[in-house]
C-alpha positions as CSV (number, residue, x, y, z in Angstrom):
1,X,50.8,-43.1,35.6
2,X,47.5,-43.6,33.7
3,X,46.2,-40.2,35.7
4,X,49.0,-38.8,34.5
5,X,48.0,-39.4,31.0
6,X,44.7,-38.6,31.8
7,X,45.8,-34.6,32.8
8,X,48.1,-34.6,29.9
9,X,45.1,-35.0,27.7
10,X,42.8,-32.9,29.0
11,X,44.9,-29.8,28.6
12,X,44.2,-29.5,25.1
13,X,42.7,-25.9,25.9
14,X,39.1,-24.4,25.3
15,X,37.8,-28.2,25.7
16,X,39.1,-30.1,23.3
17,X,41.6,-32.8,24.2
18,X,44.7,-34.3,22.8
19,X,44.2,-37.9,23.2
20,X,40.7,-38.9,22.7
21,X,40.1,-40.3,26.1
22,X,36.9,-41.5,27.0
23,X,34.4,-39.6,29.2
24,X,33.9,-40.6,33.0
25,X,30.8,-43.3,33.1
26,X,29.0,-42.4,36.5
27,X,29.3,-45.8,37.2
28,X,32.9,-47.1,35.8
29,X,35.2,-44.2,35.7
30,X,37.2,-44.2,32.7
31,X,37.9,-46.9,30.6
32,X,41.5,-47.3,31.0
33,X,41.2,-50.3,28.9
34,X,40.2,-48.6,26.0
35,X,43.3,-46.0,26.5
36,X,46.1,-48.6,26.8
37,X,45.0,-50.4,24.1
38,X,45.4,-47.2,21.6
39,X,48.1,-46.4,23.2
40,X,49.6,-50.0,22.1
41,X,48.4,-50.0,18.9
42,X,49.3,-46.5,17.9
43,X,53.1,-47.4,19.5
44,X,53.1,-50.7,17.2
45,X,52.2,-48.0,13.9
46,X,54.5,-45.4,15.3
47,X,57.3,-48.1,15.3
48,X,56.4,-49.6,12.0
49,X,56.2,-45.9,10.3
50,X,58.6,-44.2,12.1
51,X,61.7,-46.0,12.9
52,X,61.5,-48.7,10.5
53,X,60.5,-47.0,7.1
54,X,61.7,-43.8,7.8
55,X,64.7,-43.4,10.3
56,X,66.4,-47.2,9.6
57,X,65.9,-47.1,6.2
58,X,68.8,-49.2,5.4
59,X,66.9,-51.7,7.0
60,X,64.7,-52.0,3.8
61,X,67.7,-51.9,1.4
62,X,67.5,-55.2,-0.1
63,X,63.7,-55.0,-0.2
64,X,63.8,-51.8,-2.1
65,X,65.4,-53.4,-4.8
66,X,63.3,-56.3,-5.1
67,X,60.2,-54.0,-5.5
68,X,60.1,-52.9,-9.2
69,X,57.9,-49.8,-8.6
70,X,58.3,-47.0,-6.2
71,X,61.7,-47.9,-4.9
72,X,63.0,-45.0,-1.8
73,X,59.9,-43.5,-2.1
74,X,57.1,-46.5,-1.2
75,X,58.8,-47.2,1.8
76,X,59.1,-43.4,2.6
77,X,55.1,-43.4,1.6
78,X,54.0,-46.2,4.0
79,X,56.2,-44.9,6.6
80,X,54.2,-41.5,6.7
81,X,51.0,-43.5,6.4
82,X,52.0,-45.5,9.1
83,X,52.8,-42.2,11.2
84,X,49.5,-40.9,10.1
85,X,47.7,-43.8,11.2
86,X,49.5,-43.7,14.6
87,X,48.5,-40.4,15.1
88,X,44.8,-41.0,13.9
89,X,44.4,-43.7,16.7
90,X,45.8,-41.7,19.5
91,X,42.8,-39.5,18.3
92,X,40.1,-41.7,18.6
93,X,38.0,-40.1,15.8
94,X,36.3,-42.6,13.5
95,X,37.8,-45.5,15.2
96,X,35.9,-48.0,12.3
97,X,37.2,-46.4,9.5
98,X,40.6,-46.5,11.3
99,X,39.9,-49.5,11.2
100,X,39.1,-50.0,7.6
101,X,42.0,-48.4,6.8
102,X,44.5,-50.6,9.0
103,X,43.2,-53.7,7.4
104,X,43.3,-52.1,3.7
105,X,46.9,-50.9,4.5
106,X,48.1,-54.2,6.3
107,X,46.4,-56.7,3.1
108,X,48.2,-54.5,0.7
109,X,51.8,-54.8,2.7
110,X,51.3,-58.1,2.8
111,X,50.3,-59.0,-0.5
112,X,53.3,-56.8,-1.8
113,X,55.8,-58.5,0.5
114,X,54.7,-61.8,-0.6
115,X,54.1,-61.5,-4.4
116,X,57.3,-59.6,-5.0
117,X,59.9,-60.5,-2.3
118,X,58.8,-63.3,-1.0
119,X,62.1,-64.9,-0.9
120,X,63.3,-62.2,1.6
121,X,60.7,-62.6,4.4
122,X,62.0,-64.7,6.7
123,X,58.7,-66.2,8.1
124,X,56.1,-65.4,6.1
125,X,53.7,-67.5,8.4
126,X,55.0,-65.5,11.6
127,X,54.6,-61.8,9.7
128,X,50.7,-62.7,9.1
129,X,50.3,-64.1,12.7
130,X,51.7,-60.8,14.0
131,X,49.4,-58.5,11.5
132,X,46.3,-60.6,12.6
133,X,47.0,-59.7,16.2
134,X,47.6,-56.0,15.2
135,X,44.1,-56.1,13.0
136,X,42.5,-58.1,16.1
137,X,43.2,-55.0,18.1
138,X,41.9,-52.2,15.9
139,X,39.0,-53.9,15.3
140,X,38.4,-54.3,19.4
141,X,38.7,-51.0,19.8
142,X,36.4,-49.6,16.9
143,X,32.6,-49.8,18.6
């Protein structure tokens, strides 16, 4: 399966490749490590972006309304930054200020979840557990 990935990516034409995939060490082969953590991180952002702000946008009704600024149109705006973000992982290009911007994105979601609907986050302990996982991982994977 991973080889599979690894042709997919390569086939980006005249060199350049798809997926940012790191180069064969003479000693180590690829670092499949590397890959499948992207891979999981971007998925995680593609979820967040893509199904839940975007496509199941019912599923933020009631927080819509608790937000007084923005309304449709935040959650329509972090759901293409959350896209975007996806898609600049799977790139690998400037993996720290990926980074940077995972952790300035995440601290502002939170802090606007908390300040202004507080009282509709179910576990508010368990939703900054999970985003200090997620920020764990970008920052493994920035050198």
């Amino acid at each position: 399966m991973l080889n599979f990935l690894f042709q997919i990516a390569g086939a980006g034409g005249r060199g350049q490749r798809l997926l940012a995939i790191p180069r064969r060490s003479p000693h180590l082969g690829p670092d499949y490590n590397l890959l499948i953590s992207r891979l999981a991180l971007a998925s995680v952002w593609l979820h967040k972006g893509l199904w839940l702000e975007l496509l199941a946008a019912i599923y933020h009704a009631h927080l819509v309304a608790a937000v007084p600024l923005g309304g449709p149109w935040l959650f329509h705006g972090i759901g293409l930054a959350e896209f975007a973000l996806a898609a600049w992982i799977l790139t690998g290009r400037h993996p720290r200020l990926a980074a940077y911007a995972q952790t300035a994105l995440l601290l502002a979601m939170n802090a606007g979840g908390l300040l202004f609907a507080r009282h509709l986050i179910a576990d508010p302990v368990a939703m900054l557990t999970q985003d200090a996982v997620l920020l764990a991982l970008a920052w493994r994977i920035a050198p």
